[in-house]
LOSE-313386 format. One record per residue (C-alpha): x, y, z. Coordinates in steps of 0.25 Angstrom, whole numbers, plus 5000, padded with zeros to 4 digits. Example, Ala and Ser with C-alpha at 12.3 -4.5 7.8 and 13.67 -1.06 7.14 Angstrom:
<rs>
504949825031;505549965029;
</rs>
This chain:
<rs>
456545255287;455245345290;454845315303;453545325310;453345325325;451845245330;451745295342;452245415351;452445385364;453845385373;454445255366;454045325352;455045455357;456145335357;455845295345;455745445338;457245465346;457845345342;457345335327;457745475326;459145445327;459245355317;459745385301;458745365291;457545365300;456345475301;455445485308;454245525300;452845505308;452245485321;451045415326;450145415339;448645425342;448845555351;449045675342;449745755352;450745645354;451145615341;451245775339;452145785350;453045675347;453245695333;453545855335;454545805344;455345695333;455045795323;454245695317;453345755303;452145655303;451145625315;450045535315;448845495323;448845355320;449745245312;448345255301;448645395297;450245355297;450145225289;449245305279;450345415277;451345295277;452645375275;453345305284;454245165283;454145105299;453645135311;454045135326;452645065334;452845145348;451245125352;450845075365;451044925366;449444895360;449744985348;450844895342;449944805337;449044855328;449844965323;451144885321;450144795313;449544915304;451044945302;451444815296;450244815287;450844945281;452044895281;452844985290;453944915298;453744945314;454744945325;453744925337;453944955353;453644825362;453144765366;452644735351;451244695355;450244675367;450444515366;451044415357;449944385349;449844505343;451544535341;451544415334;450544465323;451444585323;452644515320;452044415312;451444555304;452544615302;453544495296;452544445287;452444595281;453944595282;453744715290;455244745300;454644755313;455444775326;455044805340;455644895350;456344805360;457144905364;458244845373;458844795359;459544925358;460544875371;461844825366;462244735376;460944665374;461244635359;462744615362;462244515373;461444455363;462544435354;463644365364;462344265367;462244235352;463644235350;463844135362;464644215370;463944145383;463544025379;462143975380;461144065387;460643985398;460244105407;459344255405;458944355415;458444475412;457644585418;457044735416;457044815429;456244955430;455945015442;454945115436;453945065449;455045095461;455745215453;455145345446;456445365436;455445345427;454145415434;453145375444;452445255439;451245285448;450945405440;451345415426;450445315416;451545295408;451845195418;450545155426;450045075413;451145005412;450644955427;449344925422;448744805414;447544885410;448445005404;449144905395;450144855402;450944705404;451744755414;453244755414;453144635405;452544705396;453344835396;454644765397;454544605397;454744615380;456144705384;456544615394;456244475386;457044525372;458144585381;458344445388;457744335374;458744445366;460144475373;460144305376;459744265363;458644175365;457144155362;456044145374;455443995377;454643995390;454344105400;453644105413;453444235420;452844305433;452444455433;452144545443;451244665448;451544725458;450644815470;450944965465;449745045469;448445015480;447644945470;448744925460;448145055453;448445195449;447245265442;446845205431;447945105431;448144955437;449344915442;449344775437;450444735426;451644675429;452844745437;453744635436;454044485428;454744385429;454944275420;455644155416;456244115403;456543985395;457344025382;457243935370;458743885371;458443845386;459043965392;458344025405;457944165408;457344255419;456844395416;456144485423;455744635425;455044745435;454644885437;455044875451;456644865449;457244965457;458545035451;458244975439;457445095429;457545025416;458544885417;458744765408;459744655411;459944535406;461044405409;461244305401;461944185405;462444075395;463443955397;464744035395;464344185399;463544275403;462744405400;462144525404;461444655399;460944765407;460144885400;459645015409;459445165408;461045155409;461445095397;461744925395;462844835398;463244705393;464044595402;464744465400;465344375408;465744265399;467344195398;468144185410;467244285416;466244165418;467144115430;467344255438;465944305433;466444435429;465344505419;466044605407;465544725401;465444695388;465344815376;463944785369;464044905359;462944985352;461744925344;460744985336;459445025341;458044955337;457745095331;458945085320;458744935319;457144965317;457545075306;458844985300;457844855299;456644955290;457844995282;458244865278;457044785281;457844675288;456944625300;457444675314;457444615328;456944625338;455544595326;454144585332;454244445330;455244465342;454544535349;453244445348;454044345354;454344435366;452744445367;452444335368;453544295380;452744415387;451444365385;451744225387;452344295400;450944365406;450244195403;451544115412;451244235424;449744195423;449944065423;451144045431;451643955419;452943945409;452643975395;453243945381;453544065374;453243985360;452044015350;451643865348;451543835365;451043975372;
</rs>
């Protein structure tokens, strides 16, 4: 598989690595708007062909699929002239800005027949598939109960820099940079790890977010202060199960931390994934009665990059697909309308 990387920022640097690994694929070009940039990063993959936009790269064509690492606004229209050309795209979340426009995406890309996949890159955590697994298998019974969060701590610590400096964080403060808070950084991770490891599709959601005083004025510079810290939501799932998830900046001792627990009629269990590695537990059997929780052996998966490369390869459709990942949009945006208006809301195209 040729291989051609849209986009060269830090993300596209995990793509180059992890691509790079894998039999079969090359990485044959480059693309980004800054000449400099795309110089430097394809010097270091030791990647022959640069380009200044998709344009010039779709007229030299001599490549078979594409990895979509733009900023958020760019996966749009160049995931759309990539369809047209009939390139396959593995695109970063969150897929689009809002739902109306992932759906024309997804809706794109299957009537072209085009393999689509988006990055949702907690998939690559076994004990979240093998989790997954034991619910579809029945191993707890019926779900009846999901929590789930995502805890940074990027606002208290500065493991990963000072906040109150850097841009690479300030925007993602600020609604006027571009931003929809930790919702939107994260709320998509958070939502397929919680709908995905318990097997079940999204019905309603009511949710409440959060800003949070930062600086005098909420202000740094050029930037406002004003997309969401934290959220907080509830959720309905179709097969009457009940969930809670929420997420914040402001989780001390927490750099980077998803957990999800998932209670059914006859077990229970949970995953947690940090910078540390994940773990799986159970407490299911004759454990019920003395709540003792088991470490269970969740294996190895393959990652979204080999999945990605085996789907082109064999043109069979892989998840999670942008349909998916629409979806997922449109729990977030349905999300922002129940904190303005205090309301629950159906997760359903005919109602919402």
């Amino acid at each position: 598989m040729r291989l051609l990387i849209l986009g060269t920022g830090w993300m596209a640097q995990e793509h180059a690595r992890q691509f790079g690994k894998i039999k079969g694929v090359e990485i044959v070009a480059a693309v980004d708007v800054d000449a400099r940039r795309v110089g430097e990063f394809a010097d270091s993959f030791g990647i022959p062909n640069r380009f200044a936009s998709l344009e010039e790269a779709l007229k030299w064509g001599a490549f078979d699929a594409v990895a979509n690492v733009t900023p958020d606004r760019i996966h749009h229209p160049t995931t759309m002239a990539l369809i047209a050309a009939g390139k396959p795209v593995l695109c970063e979340k969150p897929l689009a800005e809002n739902f109306g426009k992932a759906n024309e995406m997804a809706d794109a890309a299957e009537a072209a027949g085009i393999v689509n996949m988006v990055n949702l890159t907690y998939r690559n955590v076994a004990a979240l598939q093998k989790a997954r697994a034991m619910v579809l298998a029945g191993e707890i019974g019926t779900v009846r109960h999901v929590e789930a969060s995502y805890l940074q701590s990027w606002l208290v610590s500065k493991h990963w820099g000072d906040w109150r400096t850097d841009p690479k964080w300030l925007w993602r403060l600020s609604r006027d940079h571009g931003s929809n808070g930790v919702l939107g950084d994260v709320g998509i991770h958070i939502l397929d790890f919680a709908s995905y490891g318990a097997a079940l599709d999204i019905d309603h959601v009511f949710c409440r977010l959060r800003a949070f005083d930062k600086a005098p004025g909420n202000r740094i510079g050029e930037y406002g202060l004003d997309a969401n810290d934290s959220f907080a939501m509830t959720l309905d799932f179709a097969n009457g199960a009940f969930g809670v998830v929420h997420a914040s900046r402001w989780a001390t001792g927490h750099f980077n931390e998803l957990r999800l627990r998932i209670y059914g009629d006859s077990g229970g269990l949970e995953v947690v994934h940090n910078l540390e590695g994940s773990e799986l537990k159970a407490c299911m059997g004759a454990n019920i009665e003395t709540a003792k929780w088991q470490v269970l052996d969740a294996g190895t998966v393959p990652t979204n990059y080999q999945r990605f490369a085996d789907a082109v390869l064999s043109g069979v459709q892989p998840e999670p697909s942008f349909h998916h990942a629409a979806e997922l949009q449109k729990v977030l945006d349905l999300a922002v309308v129940s904190d303005e208006k205090r309301a629950e809301l159906r997760a359903h195209a005919d109602t919402q």
